[in-house]
N, CA, C and O atoms as a DFTB+ gen file, in Angstrom:
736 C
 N C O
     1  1     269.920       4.389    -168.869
     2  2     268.810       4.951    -169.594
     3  2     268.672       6.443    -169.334
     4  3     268.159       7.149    -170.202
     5  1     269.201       7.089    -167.916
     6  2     269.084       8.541    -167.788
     7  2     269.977       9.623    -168.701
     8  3     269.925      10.845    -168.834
     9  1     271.070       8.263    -169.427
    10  2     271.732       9.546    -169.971
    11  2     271.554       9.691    -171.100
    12  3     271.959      10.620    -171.799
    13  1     270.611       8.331    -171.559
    14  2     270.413       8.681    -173.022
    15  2     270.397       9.933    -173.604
    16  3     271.099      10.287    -174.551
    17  1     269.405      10.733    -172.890
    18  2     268.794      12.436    -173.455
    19  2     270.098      13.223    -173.888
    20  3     270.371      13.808    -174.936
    21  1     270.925      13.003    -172.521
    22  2     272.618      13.782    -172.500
    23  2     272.608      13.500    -173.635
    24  3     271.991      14.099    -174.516
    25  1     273.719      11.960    -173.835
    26  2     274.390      11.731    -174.928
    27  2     273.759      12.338    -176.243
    28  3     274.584      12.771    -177.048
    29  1     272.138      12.457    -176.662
    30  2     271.731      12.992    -177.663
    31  2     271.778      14.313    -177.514
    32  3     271.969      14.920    -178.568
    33  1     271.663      14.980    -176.522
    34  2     272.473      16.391    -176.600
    35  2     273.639      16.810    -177.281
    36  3     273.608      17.593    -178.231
    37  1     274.886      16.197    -176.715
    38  2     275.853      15.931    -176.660
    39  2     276.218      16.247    -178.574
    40  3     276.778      17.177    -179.154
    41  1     275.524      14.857    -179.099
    42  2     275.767      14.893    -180.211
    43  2     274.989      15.705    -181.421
    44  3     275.316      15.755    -182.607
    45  1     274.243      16.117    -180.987
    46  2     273.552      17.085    -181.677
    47  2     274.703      18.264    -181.306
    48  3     275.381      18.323    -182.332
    49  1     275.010      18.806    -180.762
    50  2     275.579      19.799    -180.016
    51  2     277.581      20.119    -180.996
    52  3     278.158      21.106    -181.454
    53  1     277.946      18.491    -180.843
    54  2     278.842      18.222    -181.596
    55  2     278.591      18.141    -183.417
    56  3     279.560      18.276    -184.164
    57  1     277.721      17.997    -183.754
    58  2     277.366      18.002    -185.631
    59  2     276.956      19.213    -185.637
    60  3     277.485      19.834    -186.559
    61  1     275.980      20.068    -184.788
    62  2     276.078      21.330    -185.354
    63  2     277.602      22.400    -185.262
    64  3     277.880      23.189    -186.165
    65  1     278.418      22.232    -184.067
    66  2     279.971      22.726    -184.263
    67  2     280.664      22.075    -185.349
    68  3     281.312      22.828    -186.075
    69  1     280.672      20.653    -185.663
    70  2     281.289      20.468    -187.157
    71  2     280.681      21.534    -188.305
    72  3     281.345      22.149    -189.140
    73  1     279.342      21.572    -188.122
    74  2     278.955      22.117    -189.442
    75  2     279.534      23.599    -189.346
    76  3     280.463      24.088    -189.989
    77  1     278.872      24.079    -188.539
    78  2     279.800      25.751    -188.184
    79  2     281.045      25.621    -188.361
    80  3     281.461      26.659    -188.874
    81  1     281.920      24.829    -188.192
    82  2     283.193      24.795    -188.203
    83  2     284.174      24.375    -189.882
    84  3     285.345      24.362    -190.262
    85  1     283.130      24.155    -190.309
    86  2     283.328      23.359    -191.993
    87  2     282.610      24.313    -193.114
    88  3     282.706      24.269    -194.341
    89  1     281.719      25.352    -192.117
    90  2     281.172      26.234    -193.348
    91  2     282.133      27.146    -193.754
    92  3     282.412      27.159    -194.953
    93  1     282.923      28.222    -192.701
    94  2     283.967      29.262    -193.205
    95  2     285.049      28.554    -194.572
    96  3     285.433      29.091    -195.610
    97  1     285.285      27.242    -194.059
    98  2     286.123      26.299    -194.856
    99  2     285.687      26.450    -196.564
   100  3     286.373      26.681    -197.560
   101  1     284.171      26.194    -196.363
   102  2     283.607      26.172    -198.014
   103  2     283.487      27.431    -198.794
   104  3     283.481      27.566    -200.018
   105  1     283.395      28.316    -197.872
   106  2     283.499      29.890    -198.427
   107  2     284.673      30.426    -198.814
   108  3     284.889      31.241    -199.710
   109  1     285.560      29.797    -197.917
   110  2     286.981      30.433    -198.616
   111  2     287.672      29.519    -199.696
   112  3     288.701      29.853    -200.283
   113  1     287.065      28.441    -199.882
   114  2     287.459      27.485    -200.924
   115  2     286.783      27.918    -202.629
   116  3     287.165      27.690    -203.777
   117  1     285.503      28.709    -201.962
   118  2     284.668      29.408    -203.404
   119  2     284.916      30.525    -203.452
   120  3     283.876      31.136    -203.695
   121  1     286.130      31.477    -203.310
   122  2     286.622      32.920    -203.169
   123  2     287.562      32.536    -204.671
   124  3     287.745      33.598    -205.267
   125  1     288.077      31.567    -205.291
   126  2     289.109      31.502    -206.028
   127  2     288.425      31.490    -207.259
   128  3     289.196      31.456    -208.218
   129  1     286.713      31.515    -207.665
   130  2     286.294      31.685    -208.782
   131  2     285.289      32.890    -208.396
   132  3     284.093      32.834    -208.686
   133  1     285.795      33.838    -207.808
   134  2     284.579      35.076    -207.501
   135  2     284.372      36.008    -208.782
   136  3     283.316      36.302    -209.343
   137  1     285.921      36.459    -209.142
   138  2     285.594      37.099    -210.306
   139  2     284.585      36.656    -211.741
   140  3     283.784      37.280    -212.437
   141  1     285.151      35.145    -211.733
   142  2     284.500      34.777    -212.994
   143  2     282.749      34.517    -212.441
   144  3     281.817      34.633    -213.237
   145  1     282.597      34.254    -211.357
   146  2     281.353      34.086    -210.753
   147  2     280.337      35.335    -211.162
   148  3     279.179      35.218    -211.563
   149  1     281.101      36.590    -210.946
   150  2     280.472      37.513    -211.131
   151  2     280.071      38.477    -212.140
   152  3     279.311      39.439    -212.253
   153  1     280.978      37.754    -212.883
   154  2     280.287      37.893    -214.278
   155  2     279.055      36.983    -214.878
   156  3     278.084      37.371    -215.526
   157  1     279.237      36.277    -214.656
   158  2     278.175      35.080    -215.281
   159  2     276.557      35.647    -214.329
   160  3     275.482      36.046    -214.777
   161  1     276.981      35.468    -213.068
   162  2     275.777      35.582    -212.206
   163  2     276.218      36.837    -211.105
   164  3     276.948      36.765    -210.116
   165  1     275.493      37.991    -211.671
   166  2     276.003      39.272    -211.385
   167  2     274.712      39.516    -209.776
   168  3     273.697      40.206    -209.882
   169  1     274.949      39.076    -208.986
   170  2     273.883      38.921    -207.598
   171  2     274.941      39.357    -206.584
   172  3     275.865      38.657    -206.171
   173  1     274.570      41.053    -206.129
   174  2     275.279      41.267    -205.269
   175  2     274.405      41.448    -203.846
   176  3     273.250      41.863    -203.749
   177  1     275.088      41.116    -203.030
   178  2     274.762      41.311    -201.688
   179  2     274.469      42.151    -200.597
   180  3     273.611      41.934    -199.741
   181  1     275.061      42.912    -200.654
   182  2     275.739      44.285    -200.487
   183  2     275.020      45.271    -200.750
   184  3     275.562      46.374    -200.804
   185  1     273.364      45.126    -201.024
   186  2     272.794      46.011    -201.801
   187  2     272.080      46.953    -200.158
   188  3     271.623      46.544    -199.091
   189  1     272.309      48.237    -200.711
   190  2     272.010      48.857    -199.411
   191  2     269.759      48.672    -199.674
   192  3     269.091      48.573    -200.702
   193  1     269.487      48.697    -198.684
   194  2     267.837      48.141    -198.571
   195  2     267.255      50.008    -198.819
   196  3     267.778      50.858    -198.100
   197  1     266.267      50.400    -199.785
   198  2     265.499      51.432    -199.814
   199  2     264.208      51.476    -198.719
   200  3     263.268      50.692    -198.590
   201  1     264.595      52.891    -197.880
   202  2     263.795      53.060    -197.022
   203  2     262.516      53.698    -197.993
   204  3     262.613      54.221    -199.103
   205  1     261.256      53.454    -197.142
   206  2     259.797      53.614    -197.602
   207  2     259.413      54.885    -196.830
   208  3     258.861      54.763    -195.736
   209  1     259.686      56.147    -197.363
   210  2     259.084      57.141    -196.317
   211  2     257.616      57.461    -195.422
   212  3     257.244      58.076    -194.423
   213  1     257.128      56.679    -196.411
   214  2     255.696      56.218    -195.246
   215  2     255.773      55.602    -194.151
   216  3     255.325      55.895    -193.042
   217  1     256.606      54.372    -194.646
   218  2     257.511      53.644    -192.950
   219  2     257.342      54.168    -191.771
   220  3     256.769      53.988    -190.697
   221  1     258.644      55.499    -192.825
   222  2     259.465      55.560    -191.578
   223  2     258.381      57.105    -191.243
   224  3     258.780      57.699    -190.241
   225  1     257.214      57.733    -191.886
   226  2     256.408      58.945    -190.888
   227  2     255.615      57.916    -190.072
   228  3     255.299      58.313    -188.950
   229  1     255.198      56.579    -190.430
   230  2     254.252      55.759    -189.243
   231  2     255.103      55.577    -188.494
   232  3     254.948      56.300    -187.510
   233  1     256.421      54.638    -188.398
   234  2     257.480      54.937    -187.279
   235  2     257.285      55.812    -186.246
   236  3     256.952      55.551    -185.090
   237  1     257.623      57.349    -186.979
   238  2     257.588      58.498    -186.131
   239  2     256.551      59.193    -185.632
   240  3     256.577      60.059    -184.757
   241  1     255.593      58.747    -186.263
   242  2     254.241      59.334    -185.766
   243  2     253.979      58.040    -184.133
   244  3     253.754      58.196    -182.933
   245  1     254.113      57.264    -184.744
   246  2     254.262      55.907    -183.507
   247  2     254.677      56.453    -182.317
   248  3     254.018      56.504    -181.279
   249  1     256.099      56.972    -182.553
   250  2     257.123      57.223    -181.300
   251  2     258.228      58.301    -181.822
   252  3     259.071      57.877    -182.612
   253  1     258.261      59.249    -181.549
   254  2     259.243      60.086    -181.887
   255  2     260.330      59.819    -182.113
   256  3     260.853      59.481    -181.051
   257  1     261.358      59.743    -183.315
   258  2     262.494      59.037    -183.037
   259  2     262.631      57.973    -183.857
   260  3     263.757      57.656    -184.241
   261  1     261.832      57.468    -184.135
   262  2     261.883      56.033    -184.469
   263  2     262.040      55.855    -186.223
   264  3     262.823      55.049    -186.726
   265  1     261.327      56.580    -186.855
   266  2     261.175      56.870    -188.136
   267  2     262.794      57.189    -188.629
   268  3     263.358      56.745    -189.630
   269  1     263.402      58.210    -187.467
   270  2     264.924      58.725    -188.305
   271  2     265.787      57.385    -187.661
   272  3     266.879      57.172    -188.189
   273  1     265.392      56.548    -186.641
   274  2     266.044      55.121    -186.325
   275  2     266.374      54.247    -187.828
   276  3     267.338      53.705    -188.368
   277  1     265.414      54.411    -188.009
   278  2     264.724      53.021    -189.587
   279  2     265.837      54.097    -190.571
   280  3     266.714      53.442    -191.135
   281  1     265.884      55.284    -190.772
   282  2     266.592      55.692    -191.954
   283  2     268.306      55.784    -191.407
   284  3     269.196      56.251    -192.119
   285  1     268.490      55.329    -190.245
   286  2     269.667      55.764    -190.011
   287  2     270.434      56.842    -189.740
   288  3     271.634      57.116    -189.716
   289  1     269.219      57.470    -189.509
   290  2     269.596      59.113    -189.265
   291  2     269.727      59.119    -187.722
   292  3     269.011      59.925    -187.128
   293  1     270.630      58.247    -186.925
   294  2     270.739      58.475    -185.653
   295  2     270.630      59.974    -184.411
   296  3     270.029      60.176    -183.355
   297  1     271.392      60.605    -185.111
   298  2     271.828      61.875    -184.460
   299  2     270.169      62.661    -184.243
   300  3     269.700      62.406    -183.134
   301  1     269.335      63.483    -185.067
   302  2     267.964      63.481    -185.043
   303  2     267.194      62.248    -184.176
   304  3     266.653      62.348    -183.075
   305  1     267.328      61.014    -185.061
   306  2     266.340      60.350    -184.077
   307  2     266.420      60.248    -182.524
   308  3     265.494      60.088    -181.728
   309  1     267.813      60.384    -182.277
   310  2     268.166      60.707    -180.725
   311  2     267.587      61.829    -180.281
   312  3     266.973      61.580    -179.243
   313  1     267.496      63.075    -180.631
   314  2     266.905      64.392    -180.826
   315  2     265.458      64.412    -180.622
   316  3     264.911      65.101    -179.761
   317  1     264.835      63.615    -181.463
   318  2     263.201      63.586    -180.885
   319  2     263.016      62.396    -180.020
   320  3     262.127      62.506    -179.176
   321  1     263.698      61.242    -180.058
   322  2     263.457      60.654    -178.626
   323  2     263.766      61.027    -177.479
   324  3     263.352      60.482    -176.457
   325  1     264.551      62.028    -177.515
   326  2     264.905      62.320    -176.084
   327  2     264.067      64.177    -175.936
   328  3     264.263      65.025    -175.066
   329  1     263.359      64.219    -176.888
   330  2     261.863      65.349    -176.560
   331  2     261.003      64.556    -176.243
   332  3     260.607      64.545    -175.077
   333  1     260.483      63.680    -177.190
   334  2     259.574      62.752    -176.651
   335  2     259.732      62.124    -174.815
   336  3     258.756      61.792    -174.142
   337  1     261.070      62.096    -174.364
   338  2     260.614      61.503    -173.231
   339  2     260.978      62.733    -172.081
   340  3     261.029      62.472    -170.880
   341  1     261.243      64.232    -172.675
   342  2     260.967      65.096    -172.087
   343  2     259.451      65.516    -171.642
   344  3     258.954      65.676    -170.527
   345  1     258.960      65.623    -172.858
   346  2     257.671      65.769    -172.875
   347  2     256.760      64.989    -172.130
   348  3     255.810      65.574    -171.609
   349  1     256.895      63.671    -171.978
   350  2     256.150      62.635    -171.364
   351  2     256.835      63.300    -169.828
   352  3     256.285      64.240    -169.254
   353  1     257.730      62.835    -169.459
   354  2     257.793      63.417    -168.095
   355  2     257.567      65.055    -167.196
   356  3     257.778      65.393    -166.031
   357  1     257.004      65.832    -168.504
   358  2     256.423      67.093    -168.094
   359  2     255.405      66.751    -167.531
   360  3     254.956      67.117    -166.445
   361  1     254.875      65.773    -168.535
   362  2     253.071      65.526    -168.668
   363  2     252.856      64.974    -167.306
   364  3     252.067      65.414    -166.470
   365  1     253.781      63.793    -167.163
   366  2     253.898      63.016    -165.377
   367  2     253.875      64.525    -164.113
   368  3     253.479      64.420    -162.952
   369  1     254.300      65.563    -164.627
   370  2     254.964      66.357    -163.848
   371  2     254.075      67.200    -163.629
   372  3     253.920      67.609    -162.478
   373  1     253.312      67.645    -164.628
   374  2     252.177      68.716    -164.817
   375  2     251.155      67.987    -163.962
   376  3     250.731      68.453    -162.904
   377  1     250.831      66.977    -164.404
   378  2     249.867      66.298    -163.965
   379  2     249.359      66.096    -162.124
   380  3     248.335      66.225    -161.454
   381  1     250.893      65.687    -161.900
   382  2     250.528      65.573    -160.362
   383  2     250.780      66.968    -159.882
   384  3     250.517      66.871    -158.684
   385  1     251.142      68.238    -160.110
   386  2     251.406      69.439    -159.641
   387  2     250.266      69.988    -160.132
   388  3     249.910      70.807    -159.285
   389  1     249.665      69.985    -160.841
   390  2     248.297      70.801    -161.273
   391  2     246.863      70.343    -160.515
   392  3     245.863      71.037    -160.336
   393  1     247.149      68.645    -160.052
   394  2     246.170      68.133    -159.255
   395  2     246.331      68.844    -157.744
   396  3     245.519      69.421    -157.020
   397  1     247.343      68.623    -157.646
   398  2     247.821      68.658    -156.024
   399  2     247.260      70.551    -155.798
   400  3     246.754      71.014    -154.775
   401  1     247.591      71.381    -157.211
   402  2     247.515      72.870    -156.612
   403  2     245.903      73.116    -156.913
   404  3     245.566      74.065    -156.206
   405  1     245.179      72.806    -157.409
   406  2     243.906      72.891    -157.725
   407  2     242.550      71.541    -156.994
   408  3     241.357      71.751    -157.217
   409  1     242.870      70.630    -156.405
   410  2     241.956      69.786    -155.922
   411  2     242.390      70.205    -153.929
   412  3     243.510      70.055    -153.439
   413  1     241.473      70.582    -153.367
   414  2     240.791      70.756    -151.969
   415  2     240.960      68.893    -151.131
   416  3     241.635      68.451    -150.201
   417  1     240.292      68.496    -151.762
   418  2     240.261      67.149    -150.997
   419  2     240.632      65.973    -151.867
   420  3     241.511      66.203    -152.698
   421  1     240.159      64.835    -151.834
   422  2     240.262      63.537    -152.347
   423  2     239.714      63.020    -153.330
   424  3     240.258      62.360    -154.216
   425  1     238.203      63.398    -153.179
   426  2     237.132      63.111    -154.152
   427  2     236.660      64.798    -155.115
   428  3     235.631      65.174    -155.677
   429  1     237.823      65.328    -154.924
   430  2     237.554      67.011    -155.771
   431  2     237.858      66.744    -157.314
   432  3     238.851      66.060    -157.563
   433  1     237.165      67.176    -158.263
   434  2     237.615      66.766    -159.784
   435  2     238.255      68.610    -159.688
   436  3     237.913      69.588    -159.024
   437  1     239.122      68.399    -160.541
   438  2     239.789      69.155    -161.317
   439  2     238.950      69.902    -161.899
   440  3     237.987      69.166    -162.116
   441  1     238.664      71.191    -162.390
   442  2     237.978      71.850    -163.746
   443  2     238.211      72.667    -164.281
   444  3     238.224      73.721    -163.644
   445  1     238.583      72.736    -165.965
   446  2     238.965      73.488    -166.397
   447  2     238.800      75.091    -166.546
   448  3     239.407      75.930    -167.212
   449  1     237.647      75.158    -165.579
   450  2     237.041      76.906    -165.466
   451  2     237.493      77.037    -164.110
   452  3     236.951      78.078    -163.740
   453  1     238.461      76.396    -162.742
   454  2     238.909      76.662    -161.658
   455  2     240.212      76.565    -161.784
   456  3     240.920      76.617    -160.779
   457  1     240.827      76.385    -163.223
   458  2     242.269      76.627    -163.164
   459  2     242.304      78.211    -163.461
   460  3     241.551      78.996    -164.038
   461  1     243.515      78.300    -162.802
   462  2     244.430      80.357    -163.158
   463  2     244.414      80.351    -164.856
   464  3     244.459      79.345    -165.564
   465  1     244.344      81.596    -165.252
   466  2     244.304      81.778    -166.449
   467  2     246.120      81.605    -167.049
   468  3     246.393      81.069    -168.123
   469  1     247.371      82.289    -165.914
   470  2     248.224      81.692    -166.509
   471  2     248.352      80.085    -166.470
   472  3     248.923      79.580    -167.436
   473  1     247.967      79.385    -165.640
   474  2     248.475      77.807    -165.670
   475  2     247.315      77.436    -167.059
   476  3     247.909      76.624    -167.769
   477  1     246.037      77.717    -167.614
   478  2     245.678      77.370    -168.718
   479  2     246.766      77.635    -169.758
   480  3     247.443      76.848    -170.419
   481  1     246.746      78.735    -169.720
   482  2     248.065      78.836    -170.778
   483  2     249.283      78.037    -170.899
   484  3     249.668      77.779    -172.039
   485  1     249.955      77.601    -169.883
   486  2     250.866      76.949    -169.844
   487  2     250.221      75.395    -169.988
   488  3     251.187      74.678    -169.726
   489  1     249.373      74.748    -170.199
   490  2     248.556      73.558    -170.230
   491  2     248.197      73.972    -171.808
   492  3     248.097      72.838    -172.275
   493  1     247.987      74.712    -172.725
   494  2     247.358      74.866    -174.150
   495  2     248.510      74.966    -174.468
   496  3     248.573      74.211    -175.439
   497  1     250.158      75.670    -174.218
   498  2     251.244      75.999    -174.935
   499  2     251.765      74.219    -174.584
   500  3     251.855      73.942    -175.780
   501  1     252.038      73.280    -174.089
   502  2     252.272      72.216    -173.915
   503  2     251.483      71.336    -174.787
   504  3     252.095      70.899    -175.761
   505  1     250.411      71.026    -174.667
   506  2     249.543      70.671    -175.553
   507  2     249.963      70.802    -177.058
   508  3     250.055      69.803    -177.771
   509  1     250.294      72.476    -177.665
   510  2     250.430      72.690    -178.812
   511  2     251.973      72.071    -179.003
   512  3     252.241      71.913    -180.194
   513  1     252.821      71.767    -178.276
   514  2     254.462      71.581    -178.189
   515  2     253.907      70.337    -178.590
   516  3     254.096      69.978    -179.752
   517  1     253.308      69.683    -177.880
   518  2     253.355      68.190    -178.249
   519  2     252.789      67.920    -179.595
   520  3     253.269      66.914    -180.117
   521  1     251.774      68.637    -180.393
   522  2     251.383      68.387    -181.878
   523  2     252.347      68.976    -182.539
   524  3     252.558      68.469    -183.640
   525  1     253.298      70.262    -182.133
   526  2     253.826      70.755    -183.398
   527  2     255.253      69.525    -183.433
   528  3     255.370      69.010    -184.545
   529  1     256.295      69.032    -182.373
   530  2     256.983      68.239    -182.543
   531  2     256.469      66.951    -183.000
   532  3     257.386      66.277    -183.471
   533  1     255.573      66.485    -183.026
   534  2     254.909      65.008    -183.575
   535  2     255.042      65.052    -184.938
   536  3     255.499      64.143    -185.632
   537  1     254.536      66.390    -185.416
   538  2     254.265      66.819    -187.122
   539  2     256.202      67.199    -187.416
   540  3     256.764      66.847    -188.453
   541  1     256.620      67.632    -186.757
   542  2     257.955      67.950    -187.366
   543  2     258.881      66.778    -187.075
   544  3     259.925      66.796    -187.727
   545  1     258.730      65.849    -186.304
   546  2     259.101      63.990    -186.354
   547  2     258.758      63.724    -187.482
   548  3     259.560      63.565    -188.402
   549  1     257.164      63.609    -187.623
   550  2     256.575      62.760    -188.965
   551  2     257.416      63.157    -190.229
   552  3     257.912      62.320    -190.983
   553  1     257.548      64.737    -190.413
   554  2     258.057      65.702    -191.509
   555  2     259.593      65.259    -191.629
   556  3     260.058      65.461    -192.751
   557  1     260.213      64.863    -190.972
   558  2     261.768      64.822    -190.835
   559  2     261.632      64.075    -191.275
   560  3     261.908      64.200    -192.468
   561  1     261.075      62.521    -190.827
   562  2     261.358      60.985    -191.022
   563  2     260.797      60.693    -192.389
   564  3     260.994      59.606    -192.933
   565  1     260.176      61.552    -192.881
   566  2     259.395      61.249    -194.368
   567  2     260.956      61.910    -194.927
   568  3     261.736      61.102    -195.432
   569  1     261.324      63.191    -194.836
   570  2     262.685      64.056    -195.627
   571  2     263.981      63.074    -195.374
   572  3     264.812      62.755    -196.224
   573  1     263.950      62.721    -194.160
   574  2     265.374      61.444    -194.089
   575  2     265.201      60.773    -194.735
   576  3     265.984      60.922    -195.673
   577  1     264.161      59.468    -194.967
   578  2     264.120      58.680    -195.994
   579  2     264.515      58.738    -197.465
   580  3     265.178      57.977    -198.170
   581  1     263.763      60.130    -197.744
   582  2     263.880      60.671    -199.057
   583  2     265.257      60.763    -199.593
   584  3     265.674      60.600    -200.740
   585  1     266.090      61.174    -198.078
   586  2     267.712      62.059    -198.815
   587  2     268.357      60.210    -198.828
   588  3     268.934      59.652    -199.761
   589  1     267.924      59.508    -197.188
   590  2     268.611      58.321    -197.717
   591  2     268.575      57.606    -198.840
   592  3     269.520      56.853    -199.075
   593  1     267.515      57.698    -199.722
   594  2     267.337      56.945    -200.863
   595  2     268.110      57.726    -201.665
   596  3     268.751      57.204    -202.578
   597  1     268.151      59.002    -201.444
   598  2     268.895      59.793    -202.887
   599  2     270.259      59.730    -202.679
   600  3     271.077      59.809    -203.596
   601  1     270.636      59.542    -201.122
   602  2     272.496      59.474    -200.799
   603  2     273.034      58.415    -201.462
   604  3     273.928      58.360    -202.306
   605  1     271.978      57.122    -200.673
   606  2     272.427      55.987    -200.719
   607  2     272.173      54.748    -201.431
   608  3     272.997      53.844    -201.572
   609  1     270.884      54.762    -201.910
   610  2     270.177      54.195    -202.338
   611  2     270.420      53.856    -204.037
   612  3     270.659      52.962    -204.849
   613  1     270.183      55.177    -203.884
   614  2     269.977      55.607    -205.661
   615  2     271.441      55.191    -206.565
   616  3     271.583      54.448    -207.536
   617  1     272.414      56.001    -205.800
   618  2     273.529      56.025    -206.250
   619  2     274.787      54.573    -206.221
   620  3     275.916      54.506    -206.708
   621  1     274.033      53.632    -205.486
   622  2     274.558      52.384    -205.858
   623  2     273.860      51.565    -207.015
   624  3     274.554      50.651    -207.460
   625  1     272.793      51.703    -207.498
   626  2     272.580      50.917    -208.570
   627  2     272.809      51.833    -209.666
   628  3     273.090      51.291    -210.736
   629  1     272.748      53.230    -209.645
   630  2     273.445      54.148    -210.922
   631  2     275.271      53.271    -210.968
   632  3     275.532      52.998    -212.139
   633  1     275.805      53.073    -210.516
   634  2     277.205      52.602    -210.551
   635  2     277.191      51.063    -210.689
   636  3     278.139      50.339    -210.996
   637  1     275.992      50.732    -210.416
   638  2     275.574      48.685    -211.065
   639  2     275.408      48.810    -211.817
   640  3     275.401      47.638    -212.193
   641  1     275.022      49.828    -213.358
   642  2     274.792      50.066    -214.593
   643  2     275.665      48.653    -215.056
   644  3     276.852      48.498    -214.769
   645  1     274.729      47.511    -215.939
   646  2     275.349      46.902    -216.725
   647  2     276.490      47.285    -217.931
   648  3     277.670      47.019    -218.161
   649  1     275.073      48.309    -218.738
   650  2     275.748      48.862    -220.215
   651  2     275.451      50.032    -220.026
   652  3     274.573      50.435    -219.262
   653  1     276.043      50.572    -220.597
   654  2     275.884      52.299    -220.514
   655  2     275.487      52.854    -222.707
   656  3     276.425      52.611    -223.467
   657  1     274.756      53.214    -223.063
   658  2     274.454      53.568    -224.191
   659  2     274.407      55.291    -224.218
   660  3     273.796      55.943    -223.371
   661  1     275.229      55.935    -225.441
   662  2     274.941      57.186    -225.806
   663  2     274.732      57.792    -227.075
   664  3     274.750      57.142    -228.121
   665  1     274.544      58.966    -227.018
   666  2     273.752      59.229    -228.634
   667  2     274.889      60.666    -228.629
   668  3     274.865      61.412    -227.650
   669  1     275.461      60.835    -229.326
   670  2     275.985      61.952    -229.736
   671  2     275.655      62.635    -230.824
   672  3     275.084      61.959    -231.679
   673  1     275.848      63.887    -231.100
   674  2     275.738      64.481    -232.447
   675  2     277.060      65.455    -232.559
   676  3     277.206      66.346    -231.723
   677  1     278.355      65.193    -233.982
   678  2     279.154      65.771    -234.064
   679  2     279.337      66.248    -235.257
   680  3     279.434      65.486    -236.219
   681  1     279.394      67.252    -235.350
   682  2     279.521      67.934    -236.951
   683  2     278.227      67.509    -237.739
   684  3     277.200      68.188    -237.721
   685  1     278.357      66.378    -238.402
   686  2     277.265      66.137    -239.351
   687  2     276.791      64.672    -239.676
   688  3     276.187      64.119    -240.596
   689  1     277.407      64.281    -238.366
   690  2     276.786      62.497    -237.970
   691  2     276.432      62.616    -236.727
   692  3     276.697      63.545    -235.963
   693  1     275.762      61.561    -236.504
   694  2     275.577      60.537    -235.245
   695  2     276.172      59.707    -234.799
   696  3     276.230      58.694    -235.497
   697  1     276.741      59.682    -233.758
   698  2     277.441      58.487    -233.425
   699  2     276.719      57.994    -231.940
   700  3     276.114      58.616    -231.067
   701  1     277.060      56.708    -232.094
   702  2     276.001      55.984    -231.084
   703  2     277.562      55.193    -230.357
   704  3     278.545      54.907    -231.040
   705  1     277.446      54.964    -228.861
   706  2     278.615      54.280    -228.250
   707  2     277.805      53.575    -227.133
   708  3     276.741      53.869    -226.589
   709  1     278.632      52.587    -226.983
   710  2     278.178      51.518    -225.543
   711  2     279.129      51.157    -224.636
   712  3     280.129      50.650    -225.145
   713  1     279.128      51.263    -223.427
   714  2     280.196      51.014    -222.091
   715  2     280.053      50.170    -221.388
   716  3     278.995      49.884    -220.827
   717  1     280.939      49.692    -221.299
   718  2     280.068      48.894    -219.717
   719  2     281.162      49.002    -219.024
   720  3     282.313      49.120    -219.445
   721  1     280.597      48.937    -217.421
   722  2     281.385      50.109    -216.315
   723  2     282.174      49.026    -215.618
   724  3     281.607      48.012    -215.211
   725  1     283.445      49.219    -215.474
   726  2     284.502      48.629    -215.039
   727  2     284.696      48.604    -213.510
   728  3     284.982      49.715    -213.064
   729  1     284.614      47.604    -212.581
   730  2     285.218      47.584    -211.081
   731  2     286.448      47.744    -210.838
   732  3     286.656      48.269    -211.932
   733  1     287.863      47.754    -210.162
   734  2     288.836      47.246    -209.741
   735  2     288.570      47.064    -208.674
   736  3     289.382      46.530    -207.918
């Protein structure tokens, strides 16, 4: 009776490897009517997904980086994630060095009228670093989206064109023509 559970393991374990093992089988058995398939029922797969540039500025407004992640713009999104976690470890950095040079004892608060006039400055120019890169994340990841849709996006269903229709004017007619766009 203890092994019952096994053995139903077992065989569950064994029908799902048949099935995995019998699906590649049915796919390459339906490769020999693809062409005519795809004419009749023209459903391609392959369709690259349109990024939403709102997405991807909440993305980046989220987390630096993240917005040009979603568009695929790796190289940038690496670029502001790795400011973003510059910045955060200034902030770790500022933080305990500005306490430590300005607090006397234990229970001393900090105040902004007993800091040096250069360390304010350097505390307002940080401050402003961190809003102007947030806004130029948000700004990128909205412009990446945009170009990905226009690289990539756009230009695969311009080339899915079923029929193609045109209107000419030559000499002293009209002529009207229809295409439809050929794969090899």
């Amino acid at each position: 009776m203890a092994y019952r559970p096994i053995f139903r393991a077992i065989a569950l374990i064994a029908a799902m490897a048949l099935f995995v093992s019998v699906l590649p089988l049915h796919a390459q058995s339906d490769k020999s009517n693809t062409f005519r398939d795809a004419e009749e029922n023209p459903i391609f797969l392959d369709e690259p997904e349109r990024k939403d540039p709102f997405v991807a500025g909440l993305l980046s407004w989220s987390w630096s980086g993240l917005g040009q992640f979603y568009t695929q713009n790796y190289g940038r999104g690496s670029l502001f994630l790795m400011t973003d976690i510059l910045q955060k470890g200034l902030f770790v950095y500022g933080l305990f060095y500005y306490t430590e040079k300005y607090s006397n004892s234990d229970d001393d608060v900090v105040r902004w009228n007993n800091i040096a006039k250069r360390d304010r400055g350097i505390i307002i120019g940080y401050l402003l670093s961190l809003i102007i890169v947030k806004a130029l994340g948000v700004v990128d990841a909205v412009y990446s989206a945009e170009t990905y849709n226009k690289e990539i996006y756009f230009p695969y269903w311009k080339n899915r064109m079923r029929l193609k229709l045109s209107v000419e004017t030559v000499d002293d007619r009209i002529e009207f023509s229809a295409g439809k766009h050929v794969q090899f």
